[in-house]
C-alpha positions as CSV (number, residue, x, y, z in Angstrom):
1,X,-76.1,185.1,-30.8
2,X,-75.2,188.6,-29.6
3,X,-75.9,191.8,-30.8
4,X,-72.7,192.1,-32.2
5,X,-73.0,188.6,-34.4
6,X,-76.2,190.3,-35.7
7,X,-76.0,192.0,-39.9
8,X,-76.4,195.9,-38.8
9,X,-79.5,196.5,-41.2
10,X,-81.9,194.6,-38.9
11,X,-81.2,196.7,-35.5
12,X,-82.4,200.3,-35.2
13,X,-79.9,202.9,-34.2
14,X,-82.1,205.6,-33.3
15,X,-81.0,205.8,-29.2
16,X,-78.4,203.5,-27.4
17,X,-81.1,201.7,-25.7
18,X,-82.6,200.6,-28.9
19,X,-79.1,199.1,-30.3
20,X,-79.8,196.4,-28.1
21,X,-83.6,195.5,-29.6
22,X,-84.6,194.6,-32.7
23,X,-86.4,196.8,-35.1
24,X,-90.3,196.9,-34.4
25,X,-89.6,196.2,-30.6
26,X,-89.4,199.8,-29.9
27,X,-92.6,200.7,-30.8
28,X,-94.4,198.0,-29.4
29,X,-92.8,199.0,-25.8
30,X,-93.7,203.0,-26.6
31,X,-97.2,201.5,-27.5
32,X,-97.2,199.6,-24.0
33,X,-95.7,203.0,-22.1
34,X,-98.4,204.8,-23.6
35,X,-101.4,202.6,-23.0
36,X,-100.5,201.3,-19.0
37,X,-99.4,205.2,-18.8
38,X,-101.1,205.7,-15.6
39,X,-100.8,202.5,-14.2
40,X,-96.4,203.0,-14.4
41,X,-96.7,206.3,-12.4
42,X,-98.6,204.1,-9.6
43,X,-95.7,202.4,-9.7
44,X,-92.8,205.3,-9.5
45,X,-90.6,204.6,-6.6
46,X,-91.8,201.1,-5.7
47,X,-90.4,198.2,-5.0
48,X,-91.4,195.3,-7.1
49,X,-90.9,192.1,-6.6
50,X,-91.0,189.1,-9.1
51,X,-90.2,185.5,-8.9
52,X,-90.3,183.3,-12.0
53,X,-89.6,185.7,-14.2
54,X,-87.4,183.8,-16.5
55,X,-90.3,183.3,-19.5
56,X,-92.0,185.3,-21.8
57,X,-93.9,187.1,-19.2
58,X,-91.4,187.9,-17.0
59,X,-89.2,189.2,-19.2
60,X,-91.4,191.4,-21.5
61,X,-92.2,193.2,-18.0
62,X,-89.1,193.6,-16.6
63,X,-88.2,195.1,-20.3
64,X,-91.5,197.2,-20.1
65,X,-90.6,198.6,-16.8
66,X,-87.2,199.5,-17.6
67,X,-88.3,201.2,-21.0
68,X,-90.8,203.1,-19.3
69,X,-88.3,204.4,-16.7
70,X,-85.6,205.6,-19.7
71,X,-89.0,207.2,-21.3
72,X,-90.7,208.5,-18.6
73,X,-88.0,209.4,-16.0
């Protein structure tokens, strides 16, 4: 199911980044950017590396790091 196949009430259309999450997700990633705050501007300009990251894991930090580059610049 795409975005698209989803009913418009349940996705937030606050930015274009969050028409592709689902409501709630948002703030759980600004809660994440928030608390490893410090630890994302270690990682500014690095390359990162990450094998396996097809799971849960994997995915919720690729995600993470991506929102916190759109947040934090």
């Amino acid at each position: 199911m795409t975005a698209r196949d989803r009913p418009e009430s349940s996705w937030s259309t606050d930015s274009k980044a969050a028409m592709d999450h689902p409501r709630g997700l948002e703030a759980d990633l600004d809660t994440s950017v928030e608390l490893a705050r410090d630890v994302l501007a270690d990682l500014d300009g690095s390359c990162i590396l990450a094998t396996g990251g097809t799971g849960f894991v994997g995915t919720w930090m690729a995600e993470l790091l991506t929102w916190s580059a759109d947040r934090l610049g």
